[in-house]
C-alpha positions, 0 to 999 in steps of 0.5 A, spaced: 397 123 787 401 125 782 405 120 779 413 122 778 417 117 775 424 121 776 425 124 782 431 129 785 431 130 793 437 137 792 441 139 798 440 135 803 444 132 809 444 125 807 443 120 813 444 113 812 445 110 819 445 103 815 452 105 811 454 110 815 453 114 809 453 122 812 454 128 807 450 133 804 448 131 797 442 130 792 439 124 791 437 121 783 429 116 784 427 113 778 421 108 777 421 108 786 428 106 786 434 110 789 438 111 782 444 115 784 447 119 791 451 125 790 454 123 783 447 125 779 448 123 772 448 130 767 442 127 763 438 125 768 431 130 768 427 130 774 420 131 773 420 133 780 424 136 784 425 137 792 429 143 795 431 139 801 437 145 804 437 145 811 434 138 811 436 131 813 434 125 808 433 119 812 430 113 810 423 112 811 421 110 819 420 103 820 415 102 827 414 096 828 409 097 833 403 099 830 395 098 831 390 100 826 384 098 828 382 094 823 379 089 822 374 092 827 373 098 825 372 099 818 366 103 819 370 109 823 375 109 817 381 108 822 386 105 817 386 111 812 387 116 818 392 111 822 395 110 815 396 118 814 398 119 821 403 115 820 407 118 813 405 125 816 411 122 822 415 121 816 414 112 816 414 109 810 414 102 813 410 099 819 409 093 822 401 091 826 399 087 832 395 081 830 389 084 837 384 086 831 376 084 832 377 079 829 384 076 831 388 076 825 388 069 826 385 066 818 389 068 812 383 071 809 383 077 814 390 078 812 390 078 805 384 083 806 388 088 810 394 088 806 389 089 800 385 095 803 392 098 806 395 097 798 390 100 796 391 107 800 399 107 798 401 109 803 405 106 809 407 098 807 404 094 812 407 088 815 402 084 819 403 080 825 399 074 825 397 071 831 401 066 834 394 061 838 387 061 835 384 068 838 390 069 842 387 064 847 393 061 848 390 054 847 391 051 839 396 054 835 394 057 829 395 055 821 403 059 821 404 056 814 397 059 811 398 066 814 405 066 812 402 065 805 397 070 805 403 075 808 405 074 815 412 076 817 411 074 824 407 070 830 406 073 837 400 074 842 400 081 843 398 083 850 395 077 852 401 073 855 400 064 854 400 062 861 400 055 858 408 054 857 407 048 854 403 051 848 408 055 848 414 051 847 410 048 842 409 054 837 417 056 838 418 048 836 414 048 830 416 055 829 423 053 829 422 047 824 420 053 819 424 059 822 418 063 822 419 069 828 415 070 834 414 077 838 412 076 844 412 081 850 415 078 856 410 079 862 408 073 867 401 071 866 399 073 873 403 077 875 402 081 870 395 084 872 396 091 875 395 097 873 402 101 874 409 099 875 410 096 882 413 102 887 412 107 893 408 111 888 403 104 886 403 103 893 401 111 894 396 111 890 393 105 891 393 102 883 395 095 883 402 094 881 406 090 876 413 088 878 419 088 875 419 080 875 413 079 872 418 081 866 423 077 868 420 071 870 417 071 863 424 072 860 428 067 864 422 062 861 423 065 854 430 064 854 430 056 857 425 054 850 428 058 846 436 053 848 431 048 847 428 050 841 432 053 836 427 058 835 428 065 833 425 071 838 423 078 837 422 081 844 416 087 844 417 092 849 421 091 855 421 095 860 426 094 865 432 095 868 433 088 870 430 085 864 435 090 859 441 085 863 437 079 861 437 081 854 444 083 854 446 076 857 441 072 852 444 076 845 452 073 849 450 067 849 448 067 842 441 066 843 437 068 836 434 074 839 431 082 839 428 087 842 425 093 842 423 099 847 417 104 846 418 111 846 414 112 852 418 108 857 424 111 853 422 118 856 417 117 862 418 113 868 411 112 873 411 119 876 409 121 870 402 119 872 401 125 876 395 126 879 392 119 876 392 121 869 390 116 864 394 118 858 399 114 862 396 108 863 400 104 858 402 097 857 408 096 860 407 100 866 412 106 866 417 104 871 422 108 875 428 114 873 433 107 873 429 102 868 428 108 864 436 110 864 438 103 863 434 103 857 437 108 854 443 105 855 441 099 852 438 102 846 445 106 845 450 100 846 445 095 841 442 091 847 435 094 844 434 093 837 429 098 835 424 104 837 417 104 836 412 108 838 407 103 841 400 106 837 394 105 840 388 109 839 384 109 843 378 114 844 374 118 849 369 113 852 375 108 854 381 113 855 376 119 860 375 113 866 379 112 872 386 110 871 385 103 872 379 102 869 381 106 862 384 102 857 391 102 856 395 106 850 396 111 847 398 114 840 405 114 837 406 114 830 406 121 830 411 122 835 417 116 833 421 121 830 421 127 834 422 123 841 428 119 838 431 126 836 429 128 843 433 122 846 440 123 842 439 131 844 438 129 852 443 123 851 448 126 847 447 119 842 450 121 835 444 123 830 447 117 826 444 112 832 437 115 834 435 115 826 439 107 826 434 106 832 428 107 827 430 106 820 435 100 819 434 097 826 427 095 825 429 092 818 435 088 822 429 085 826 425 084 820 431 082 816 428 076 811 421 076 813 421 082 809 419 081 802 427 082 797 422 083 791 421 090 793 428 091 794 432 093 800 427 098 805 430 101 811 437 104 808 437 109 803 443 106 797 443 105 791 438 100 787 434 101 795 427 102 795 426 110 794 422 110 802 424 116 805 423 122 810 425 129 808 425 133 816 427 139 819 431 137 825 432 145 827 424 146 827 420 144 833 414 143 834 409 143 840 404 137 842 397 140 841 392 133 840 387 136 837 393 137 831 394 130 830 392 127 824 390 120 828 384 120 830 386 117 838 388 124 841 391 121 847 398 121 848 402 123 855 407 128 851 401 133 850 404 139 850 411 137 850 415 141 845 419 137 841 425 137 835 423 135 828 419 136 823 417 132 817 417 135 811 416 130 806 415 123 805 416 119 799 414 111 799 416 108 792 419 115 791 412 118 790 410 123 795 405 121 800 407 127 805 408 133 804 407 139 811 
């Protein structure tokens, strides 16, 4: 990779949800910094330039659900492929889930990882620490140690803690700290199905997860957290009721986020068709209403942030029967597409998607991010030069093969979708371009 110390992006349309910044114009990067927006210095001499007409300039995406499989499978190389599927989607920025093989439960697995992802200069990688010893929901793990070694927060990935006991005492001791905890809200027993529970569950005989499992697991949540003081980030809700729920919270002035996946954003449970296992996803897709009632809540603000929910997952695991094939399916590619997709299905400003992936998701990170490297998920004078150059006029069909991830399974296979990301810069270096 070539090393350019002075960047100028030209003629682009100059997004910058955080600001409310919006017009065309040239961006000045210099040393990875954002230097100048519009009014360029005469003197300043570019050694590369960046034709951007007839293109948005974003910040860089901010996804903060992401897999890399690694630690686990170092041997099948799936960080520099998620890492490189991830700029080519335009995000500069992610955060990943703690269900490695193993945990990340031990400093030294996480400075390793960060290690080994600093070294591809690619996306900047955020872990998530696990919240109990091996996510078995009994001893908490080290929060000070992993914190250290780089962890911006604490959750329990899909394993919901059937001990609420163990869970007040991490939102206590997280609280004393203020360290975060990201948890999905799903009942530990209710919770085991392999679908959303409705007629077409109950049609085609899959076990079902009802809307309570959610609910349950949020009424619980919100009751520790008055008790507690802590502060939650809630991963993946999935339902109408549970969208009310959050609403509710965030009015009484609980300290709480949340964010929905792109899948239960634009798919409901008749997208499982004729048992097809790319729709087997955790959550289960619900009903055309809980879909609605996301959408809404991602455009009023109760929803904090989109993320794709990348989960690779290969052909031996995916090519089953639905309910015994594991559940995910790949993302980071899509993020962008998908959120331009939901502002032209909704009518919401292109302003408020991009705002959904770039300063939203740094909103919900907020101090965990790291203030040395300067400010991520804006694009501002003095700001980190993370950004993604794309053509909002060009689509672009799902072809799986196409994908630079190497988990090939996705539910909008064959979707043609708006958006394609041109360039992407991380600390003003080029790490994408189409």
């Amino acid at each position: 990779m070539t090393i350019n110390t002075h960047v100028l992006i030209q003629g682009g349309r100059v997004i910058d949800p955080a600001s409310g910044f919006d017009e065309i114009a040239d961006v000045a990067i210099a040393h990875g910094v954002i230097l100048a927006i519009k009014n360029i210095a005469p003197d300043f001499k570019p050694d590369h330039v960046i034709n951007a007409t007839g293109c948005i300039v974003a910040p860089g995406l901010m996804d903060l659900a992401v897999r890399l499989r690694e630690p686990g499978l170092e041997h099948a190389h799936m960080l520099e492929s998620e890492m490189a599927a991830a700029v080519a989607g335009g995000v500069t920025s992610l955060v990943c889930l703690p269900d490695t093989d193993p945990v990340l439960d031990e400093p030294g697995l996480v400075e390793m990882l960060r290690f080994r992802a600093e070294k591809l200069n690619q996306a900047r990688v955020y872990p998530l620490g696990a919240l109990t010893r091996n996510l078995a929901g009994e001893a908490l793990t080290e929060m000070a140690e992993l914190t250290d070694a780089g962890c911006v927060a604490f959750s329990q990935a899909e394993v919901p803690l059937a001990n609420t006991q163990v869970l007040q005492r991490a939102l206590q001791y997280a609280s004393t700290f203020d360290y975060p905890v990201w948890l999905r809200p799903q009942d530990f027993y209710l919770g085991k199905g392999v679908a959303a529970s409705g007629p077409l569950a109950t049609r085609m005989g899959l076990g079902g997860v009802p809307v309570i499992a959610e609910t349950i697991a949020l009424h619980t949540i919100f009751e520790l957290m008055r008790a507690t003081g802590a502060r939650v980030h809630l991963c993946r809700i999935s339902s109408a009721a549970g969208v009310a729920l959050v609403r509710q919270a965030k009015l009484d002035g609980l300290r709480v986020t949340c964010d929905v996946s792109i899948n239960s954003l634009h798919l409901t449970d008749a997208d499982i068709g004729y048992f097809d296992s790319r729709a087997r996803l955790n959550p289960p897709l619900r009903q055309q209403r809980d879909r609605d009632a996301l959408r809404a809540g991602l455009q009023d603000g109760t929803i904090d942030a989109l993320v794709s929910d990348h989960t690779p997952v290969d052909d031996d695991a995916k090519n089953l029967p639905f309910a015994e094939s594991e559940p995910g399916a790949t993302g980071v590619e899509l993020l962008l597409s998908l959120a331009l997709k939901w502002s032209q299905d909704s009518g919401v400003p292109l302003s408020t998607a991009l705002g959904t992936i770039t300063s939203g998701p740094a909103a919900v990170l907020g101090a965990s991010l790291d203030k040395r490297q300067g400010r991520v998920g804006c694009l501002v004078v003095g700001g980190v030069a993370d950004v993604c150059i794309f053509d909002p006029q060009a689509a672009w069909v799902v072809e799986p093969s196409a994908l630079r991830s190497q988990g090939k399974h996705t539910p909008f296979s064959g979707y043609e979708l708006p958006g394609r990301v041109r360039t992407t810069l991380i600390g003003g270096q080029v790490a994408f371009q189409a």
